[in-house]
ChimeraX commands (.cxc) that place a marker at each C-alpha (Angstrom):
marker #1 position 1.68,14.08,12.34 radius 0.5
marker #1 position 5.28,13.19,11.57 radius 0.5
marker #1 position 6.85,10.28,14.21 radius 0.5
marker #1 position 10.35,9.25,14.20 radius 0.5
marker #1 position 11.17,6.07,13.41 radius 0.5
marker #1 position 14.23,3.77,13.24 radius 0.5
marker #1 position 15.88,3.17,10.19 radius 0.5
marker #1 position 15.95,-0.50,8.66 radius 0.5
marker #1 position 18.71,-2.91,10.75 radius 0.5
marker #1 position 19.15,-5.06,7.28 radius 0.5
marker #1 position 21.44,-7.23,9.45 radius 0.5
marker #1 position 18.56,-8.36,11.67 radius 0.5
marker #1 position 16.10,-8.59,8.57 radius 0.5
marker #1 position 18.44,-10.98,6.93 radius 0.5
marker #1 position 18.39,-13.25,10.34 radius 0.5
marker #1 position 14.56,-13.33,10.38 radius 0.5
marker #1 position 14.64,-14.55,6.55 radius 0.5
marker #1 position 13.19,-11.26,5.14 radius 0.5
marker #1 position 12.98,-10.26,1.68 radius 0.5
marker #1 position 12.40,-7.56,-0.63 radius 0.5
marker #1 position 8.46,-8.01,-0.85 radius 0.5
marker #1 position 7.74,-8.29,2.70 radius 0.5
marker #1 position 9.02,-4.83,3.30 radius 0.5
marker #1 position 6.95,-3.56,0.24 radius 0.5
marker #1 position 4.18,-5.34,1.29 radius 0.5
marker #1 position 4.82,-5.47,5.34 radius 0.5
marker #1 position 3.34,-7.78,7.21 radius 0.5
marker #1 position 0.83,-5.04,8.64 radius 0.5
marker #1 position -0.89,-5.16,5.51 radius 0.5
marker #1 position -1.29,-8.86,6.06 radius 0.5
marker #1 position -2.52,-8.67,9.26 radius 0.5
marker #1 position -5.48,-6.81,7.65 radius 0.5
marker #1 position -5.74,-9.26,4.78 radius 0.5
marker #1 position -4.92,-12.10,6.69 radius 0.5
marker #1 position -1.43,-14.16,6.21 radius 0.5
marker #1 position -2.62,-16.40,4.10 radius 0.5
marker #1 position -3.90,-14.09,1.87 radius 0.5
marker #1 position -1.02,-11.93,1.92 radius 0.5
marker #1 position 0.90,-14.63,0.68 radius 0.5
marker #1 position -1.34,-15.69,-2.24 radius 0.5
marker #1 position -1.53,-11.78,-3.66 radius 0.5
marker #1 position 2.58,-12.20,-3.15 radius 0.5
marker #1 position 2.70,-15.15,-5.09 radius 0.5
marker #1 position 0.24,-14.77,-8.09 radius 0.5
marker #1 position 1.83,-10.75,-8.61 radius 0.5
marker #1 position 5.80,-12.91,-8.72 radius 0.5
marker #1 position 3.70,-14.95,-11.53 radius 0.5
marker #1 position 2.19,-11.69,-13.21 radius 0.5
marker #1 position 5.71,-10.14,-13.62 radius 0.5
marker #1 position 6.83,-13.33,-15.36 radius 0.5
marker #1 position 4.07,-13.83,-17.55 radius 0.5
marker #1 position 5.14,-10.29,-18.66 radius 0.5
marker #1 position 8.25,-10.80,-19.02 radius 0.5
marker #1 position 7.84,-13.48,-20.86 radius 0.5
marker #1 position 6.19,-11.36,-23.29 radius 0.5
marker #1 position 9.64,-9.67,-24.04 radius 0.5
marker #1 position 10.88,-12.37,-26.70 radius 0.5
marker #1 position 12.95,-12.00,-29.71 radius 0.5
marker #1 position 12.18,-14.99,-31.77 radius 0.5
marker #1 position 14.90,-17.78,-32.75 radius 0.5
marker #1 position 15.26,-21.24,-32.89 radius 0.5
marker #1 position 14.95,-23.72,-31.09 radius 0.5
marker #1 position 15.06,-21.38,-28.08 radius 0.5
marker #1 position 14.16,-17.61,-28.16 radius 0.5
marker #1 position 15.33,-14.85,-26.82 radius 0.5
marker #1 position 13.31,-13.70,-24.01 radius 0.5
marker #1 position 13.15,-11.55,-20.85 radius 0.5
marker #1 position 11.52,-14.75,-18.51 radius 0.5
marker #1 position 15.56,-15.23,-16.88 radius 0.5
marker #1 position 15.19,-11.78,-15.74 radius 0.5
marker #1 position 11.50,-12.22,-13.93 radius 0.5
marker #1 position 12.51,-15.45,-12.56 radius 0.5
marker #1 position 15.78,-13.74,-10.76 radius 0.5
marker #1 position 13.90,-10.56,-9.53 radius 0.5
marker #1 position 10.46,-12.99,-7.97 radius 0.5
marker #1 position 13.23,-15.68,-6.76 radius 0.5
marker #1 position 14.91,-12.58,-4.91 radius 0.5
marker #1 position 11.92,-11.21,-3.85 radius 0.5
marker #1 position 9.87,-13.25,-2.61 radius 0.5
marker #1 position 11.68,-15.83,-0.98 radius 0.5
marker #1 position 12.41,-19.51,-1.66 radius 0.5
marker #1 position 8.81,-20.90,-0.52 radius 0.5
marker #1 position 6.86,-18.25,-2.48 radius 0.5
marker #1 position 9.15,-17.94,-5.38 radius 0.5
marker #1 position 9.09,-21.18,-6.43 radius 0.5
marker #1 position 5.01,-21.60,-5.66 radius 0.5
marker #1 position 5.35,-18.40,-8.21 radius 0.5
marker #1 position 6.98,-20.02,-10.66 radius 0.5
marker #1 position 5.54,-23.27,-9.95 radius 0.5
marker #1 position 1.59,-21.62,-11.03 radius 0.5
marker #1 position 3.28,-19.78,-13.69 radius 0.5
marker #1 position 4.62,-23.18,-15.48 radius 0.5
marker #1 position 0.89,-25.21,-14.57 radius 0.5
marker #1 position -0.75,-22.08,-16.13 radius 0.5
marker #1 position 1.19,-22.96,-19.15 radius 0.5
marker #1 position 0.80,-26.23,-19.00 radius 0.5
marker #1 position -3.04,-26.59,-18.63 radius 0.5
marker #1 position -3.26,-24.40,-22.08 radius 0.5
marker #1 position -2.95,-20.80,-21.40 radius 0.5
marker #1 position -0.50,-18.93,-23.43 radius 0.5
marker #1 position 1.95,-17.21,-20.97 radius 0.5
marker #1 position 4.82,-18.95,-22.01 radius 0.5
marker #1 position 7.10,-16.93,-24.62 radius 0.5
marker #1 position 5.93,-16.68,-28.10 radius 0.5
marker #1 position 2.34,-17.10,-26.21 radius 0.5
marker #1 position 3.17,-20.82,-26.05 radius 0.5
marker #1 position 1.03,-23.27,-23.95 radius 0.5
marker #1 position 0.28,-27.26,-23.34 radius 0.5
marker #1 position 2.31,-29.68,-21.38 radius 0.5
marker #1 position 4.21,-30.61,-25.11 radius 0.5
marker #1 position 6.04,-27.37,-24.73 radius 0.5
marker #1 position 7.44,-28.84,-21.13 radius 0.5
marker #1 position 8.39,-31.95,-23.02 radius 0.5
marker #1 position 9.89,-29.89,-25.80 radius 0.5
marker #1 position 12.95,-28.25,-26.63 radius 0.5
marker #1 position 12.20,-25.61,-24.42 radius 0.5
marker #1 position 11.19,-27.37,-21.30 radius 0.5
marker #1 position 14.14,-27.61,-18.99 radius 0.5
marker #1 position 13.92,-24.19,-18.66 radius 0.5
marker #1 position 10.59,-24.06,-17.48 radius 0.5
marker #1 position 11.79,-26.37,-14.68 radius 0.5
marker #1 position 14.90,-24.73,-14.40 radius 0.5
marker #1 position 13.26,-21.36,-13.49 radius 0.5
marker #1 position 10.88,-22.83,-10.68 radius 0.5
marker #1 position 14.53,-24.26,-9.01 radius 0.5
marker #1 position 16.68,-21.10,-9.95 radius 0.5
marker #1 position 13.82,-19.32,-8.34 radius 0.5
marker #1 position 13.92,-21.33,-5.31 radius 0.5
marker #1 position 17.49,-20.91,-4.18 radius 0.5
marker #1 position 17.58,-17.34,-5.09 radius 0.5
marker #1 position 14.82,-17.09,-2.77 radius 0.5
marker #1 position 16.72,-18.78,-0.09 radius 0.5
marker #1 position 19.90,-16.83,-0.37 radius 0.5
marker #1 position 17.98,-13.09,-0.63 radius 0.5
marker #1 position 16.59,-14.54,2.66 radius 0.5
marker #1 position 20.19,-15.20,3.67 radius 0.5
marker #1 position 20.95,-11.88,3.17 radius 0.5
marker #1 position 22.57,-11.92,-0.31 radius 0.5
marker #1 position 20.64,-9.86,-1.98 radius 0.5
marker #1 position 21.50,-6.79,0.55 radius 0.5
marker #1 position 25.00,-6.13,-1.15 radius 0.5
marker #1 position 26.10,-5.65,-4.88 radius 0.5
marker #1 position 28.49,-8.61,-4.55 radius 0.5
marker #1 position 26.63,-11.17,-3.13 radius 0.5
marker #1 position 23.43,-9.85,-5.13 radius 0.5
marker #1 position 25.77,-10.82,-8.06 radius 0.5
marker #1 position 26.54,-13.79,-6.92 radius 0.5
marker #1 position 22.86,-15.75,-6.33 radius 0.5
marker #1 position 21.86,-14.26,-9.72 radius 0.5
marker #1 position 24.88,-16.04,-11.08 radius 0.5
marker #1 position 23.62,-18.95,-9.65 radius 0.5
marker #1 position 20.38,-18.74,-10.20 radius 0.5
marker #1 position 21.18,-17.99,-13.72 radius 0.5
marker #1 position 23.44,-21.30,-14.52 radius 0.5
marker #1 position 20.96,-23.17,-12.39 radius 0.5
marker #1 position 18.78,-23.15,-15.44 radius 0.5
marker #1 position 21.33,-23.47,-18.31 radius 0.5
marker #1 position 22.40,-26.73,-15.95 radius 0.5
marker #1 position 18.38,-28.36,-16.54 radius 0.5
marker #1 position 17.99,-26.32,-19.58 radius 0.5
marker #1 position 20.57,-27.26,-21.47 radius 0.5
marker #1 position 20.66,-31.23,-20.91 radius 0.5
marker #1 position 16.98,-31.09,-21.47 radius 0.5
marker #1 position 17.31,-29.48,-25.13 radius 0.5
marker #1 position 19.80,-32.05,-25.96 radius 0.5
marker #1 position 17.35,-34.90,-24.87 radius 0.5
marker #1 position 14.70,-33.66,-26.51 radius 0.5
marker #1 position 15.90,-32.79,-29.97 radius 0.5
marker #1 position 18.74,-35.35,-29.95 radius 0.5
marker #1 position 21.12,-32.44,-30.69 radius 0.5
marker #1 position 25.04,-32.85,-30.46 radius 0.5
marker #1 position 26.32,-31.65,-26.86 radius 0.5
marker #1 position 27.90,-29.12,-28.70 radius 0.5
marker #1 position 25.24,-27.87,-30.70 radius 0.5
marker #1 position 23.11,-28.23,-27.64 radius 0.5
marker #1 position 25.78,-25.94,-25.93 radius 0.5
marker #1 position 26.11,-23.40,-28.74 radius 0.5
marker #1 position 22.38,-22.90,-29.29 radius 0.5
marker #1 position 21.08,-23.59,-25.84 radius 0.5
marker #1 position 23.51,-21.56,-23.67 radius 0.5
marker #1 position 26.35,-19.54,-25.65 radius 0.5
marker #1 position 24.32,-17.37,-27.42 radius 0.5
marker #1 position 22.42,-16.52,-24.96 radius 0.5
marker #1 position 25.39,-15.72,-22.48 radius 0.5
marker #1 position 25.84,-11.67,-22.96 radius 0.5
marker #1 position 22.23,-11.30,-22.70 radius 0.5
marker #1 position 21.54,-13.11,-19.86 radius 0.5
marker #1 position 24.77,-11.22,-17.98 radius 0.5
marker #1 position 22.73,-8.08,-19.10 radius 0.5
marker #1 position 19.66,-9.32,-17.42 radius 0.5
marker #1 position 21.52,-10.62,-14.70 radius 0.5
marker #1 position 23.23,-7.48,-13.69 radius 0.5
marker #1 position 20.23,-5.53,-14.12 radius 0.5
marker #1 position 18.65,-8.14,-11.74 radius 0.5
marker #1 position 21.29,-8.02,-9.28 radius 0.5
marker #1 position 21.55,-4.35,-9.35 radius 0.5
marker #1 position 18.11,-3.86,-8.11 radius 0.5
marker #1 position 18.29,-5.10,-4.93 radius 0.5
marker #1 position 21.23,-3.58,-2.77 radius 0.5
marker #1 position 19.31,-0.14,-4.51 radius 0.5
marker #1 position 15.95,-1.40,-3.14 radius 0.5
marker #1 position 17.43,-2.09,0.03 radius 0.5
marker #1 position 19.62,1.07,0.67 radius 0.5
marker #1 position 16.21,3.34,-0.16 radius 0.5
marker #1 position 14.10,1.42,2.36 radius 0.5
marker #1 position 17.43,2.02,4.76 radius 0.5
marker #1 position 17.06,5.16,4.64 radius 0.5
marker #1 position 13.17,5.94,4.86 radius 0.5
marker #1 position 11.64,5.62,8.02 radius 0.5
marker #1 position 10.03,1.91,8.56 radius 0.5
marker #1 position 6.17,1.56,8.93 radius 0.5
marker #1 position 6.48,-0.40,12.15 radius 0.5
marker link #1:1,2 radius 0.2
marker link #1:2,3 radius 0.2
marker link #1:3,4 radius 0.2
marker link #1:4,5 radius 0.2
marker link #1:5,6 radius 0.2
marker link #1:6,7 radius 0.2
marker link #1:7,8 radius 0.2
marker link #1:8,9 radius 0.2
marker link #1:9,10 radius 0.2
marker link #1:10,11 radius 0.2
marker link #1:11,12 radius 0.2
marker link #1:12,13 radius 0.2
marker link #1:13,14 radius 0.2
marker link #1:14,15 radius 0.2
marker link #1:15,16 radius 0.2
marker link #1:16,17 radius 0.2
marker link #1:17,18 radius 0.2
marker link #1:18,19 radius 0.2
marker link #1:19,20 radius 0.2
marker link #1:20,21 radius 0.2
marker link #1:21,22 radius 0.2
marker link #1:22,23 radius 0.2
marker link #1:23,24 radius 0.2
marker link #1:24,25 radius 0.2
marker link #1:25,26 radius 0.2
marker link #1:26,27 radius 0.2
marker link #1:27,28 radius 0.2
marker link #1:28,29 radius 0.2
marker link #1:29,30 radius 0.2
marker link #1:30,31 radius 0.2
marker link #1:31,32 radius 0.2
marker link #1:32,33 radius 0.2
marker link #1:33,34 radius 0.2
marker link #1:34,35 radius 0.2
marker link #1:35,36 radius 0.2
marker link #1:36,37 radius 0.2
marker link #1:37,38 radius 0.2
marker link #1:38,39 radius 0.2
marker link #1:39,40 radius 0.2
marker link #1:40,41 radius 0.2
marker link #1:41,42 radius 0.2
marker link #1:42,43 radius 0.2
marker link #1:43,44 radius 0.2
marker link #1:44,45 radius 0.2
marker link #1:45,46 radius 0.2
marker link #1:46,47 radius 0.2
marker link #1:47,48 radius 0.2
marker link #1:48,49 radius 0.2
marker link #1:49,50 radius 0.2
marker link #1:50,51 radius 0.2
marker link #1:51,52 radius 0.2
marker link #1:52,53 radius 0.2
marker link #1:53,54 radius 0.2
marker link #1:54,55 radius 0.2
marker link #1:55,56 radius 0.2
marker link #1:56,57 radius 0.2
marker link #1:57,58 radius 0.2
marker link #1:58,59 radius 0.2
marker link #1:59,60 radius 0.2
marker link #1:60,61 radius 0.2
marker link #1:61,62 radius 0.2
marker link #1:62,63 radius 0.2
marker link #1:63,64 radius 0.2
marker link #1:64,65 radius 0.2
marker link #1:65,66 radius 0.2
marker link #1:66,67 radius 0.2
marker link #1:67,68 radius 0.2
marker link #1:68,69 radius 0.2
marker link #1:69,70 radius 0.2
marker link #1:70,71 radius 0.2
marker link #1:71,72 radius 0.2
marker link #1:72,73 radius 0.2
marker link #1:73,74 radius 0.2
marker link #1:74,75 radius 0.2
marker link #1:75,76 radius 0.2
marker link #1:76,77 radius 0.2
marker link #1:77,78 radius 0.2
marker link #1:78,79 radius 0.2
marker link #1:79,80 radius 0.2
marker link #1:80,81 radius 0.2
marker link #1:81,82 radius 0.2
marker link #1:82,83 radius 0.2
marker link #1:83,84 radius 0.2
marker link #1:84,85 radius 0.2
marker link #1:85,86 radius 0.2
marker link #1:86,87 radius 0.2
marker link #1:87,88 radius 0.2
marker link #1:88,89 radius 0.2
marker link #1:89,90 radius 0.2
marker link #1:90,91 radius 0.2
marker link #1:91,92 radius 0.2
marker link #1:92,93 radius 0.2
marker link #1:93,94 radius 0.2
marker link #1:94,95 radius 0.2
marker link #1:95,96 radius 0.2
marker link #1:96,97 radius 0.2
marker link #1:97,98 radius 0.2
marker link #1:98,99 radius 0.2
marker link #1:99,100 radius 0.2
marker link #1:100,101 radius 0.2
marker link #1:101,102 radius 0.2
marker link #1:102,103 radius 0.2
marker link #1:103,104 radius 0.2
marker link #1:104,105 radius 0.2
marker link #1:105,106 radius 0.2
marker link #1:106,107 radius 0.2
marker link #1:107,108 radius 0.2
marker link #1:108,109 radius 0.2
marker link #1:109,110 radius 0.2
marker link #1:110,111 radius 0.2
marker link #1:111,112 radius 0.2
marker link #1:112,113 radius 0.2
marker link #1:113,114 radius 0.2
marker link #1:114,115 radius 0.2
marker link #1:115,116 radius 0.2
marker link #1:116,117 radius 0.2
marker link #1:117,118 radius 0.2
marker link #1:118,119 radius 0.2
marker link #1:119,120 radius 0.2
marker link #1:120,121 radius 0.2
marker link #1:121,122 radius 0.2
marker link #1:122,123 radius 0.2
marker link #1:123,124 radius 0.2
marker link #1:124,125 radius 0.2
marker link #1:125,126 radius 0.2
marker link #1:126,127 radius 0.2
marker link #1:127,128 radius 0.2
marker link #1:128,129 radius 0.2
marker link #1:129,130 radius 0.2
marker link #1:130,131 radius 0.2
marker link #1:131,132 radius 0.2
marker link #1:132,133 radius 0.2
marker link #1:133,134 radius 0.2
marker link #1:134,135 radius 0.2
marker link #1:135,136 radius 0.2
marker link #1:136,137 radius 0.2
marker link #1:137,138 radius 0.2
marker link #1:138,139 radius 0.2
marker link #1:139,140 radius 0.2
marker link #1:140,141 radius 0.2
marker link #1:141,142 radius 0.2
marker link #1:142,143 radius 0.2
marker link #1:143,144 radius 0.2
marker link #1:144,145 radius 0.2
marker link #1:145,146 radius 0.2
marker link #1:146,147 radius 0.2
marker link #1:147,148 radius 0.2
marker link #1:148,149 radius 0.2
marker link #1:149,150 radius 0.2
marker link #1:150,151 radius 0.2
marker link #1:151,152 radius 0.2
marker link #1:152,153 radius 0.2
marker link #1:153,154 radius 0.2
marker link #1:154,155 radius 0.2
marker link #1:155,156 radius 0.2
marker link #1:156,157 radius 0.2
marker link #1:157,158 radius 0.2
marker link #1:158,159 radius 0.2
marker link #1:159,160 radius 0.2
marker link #1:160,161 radius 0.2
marker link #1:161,162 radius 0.2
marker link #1:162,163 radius 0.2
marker link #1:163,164 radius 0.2
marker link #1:164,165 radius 0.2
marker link #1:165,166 radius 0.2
marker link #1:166,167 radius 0.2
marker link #1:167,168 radius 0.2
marker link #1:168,169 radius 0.2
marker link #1:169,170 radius 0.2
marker link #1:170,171 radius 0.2
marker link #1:171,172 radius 0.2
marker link #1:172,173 radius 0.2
marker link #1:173,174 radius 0.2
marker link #1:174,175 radius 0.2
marker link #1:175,176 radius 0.2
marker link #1:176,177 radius 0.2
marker link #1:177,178 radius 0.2
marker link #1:178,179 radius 0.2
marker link #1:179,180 radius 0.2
marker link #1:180,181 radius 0.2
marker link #1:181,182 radius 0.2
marker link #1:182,183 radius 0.2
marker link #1:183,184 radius 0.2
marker link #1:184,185 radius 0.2
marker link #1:185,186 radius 0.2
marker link #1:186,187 radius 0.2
marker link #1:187,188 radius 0.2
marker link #1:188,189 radius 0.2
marker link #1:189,190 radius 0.2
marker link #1:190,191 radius 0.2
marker link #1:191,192 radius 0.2
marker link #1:192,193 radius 0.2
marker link #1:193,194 radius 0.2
marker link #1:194,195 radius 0.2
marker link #1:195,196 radius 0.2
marker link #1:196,197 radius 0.2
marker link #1:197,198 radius 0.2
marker link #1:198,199 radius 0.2
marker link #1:199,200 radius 0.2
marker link #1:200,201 radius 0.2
marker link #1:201,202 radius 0.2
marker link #1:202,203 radius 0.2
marker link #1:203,204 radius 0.2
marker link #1:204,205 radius 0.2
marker link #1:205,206 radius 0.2
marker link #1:206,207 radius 0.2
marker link #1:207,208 radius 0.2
marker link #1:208,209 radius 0.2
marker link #1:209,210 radius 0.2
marker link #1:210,211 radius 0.2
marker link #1:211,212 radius 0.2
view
């Protein structure tokens, strides 16, 4: 039996601080789970798709080429500011306490003191307030999409790169060259990729009915 149903006001969804994964995983679902519940599968899958993501690396030194940006801008976006950064938050303690989902399956809490460990804290911010603005509503346009995954993005060079200078006593421009610079086209790939995703995601679920 077919019903009619509204289409998505993404205007009013914005307002109530809605994201991305709450539509793919409505709240229905987590009335049946249990909110709680809901919230913890939410949270360990953001982790899963970094951990992947992470698995995406093109080795260099002293920090690789990997696909972890890109995972950290699509969970931030997704999930929301207070489950994006608990996301990212397990995914660096899983590291940390000596499993190997960091890139180049790294692991300990020496990799967080390392070269490479602004980063790690940098994603669990960048995360954070990409969260917050998808639930602002950024996320629902190309241009404002664009513009928290900008943020989100130099977020991370901004604790990133100060980090690999402290760490390895590196020049600031050195630091600069081989922390951020080289890494700048490939991040804008990831980036726009990122950013493109969600006005998409947001204009299908406009136009299929809702499962309220």
């Amino acid at each position: 039996m077919t019903i009619a149903i509204p289409r998505l006001d993404r205007s009013t969804a914005a307002e109530r601080g809605i994201t991305l994964a709450d539509f793919l995983v409505p709240i229905s679902v987590g009335e049946r789970l249990g909110t709680r519940l809901r919230h913890v599968v939410l949270i360990a899958a953001g982790t899963l798709f970094v951990i992947l993501c992470a698995r995406i690396v093109i080795p260099t030194t002293p920090v690789p080429f990997t696909a972890q940006t890109f995972g950290v801008l699509v969970v931030g976006g997704a999930l929301g500011f207070r489950r994006g950064a608990a996301a990212l938050l397990l995914y660096v303690a899983i590291g940390a306490i000596g499993v190997p989902v960091y890139a180049q399956d790294k692991a300990g809490f020496a990799i967080i003191q390392g070269a490479t460990g602004g980063y790690l804290i940098g994603f669990v911010v960048a995360a954070a307030v990409v969260g917050r603005l998808a639930e602002l509503g950024w996320d629902r346009r190309i241009g404002g999409s664009l513009a928290a995954m900008t943020i989100g993005t130099a977020i991370i060079y901004a604790i990133g790169v100060p980090w690999l200078k402290a760490a390895t006593g590196l020049p600031w421009e050195t630091a600069v060259a081989e922390g951020m610079t080289k890494f700048l086209v490939w991040d804008a790939a990831k980036l726009a990729v990122a950013a493109g995703i969600f006005p998409a995601a947001w204009w299908l679920i406009g136009r299929r009915p809702d499962d309220r």
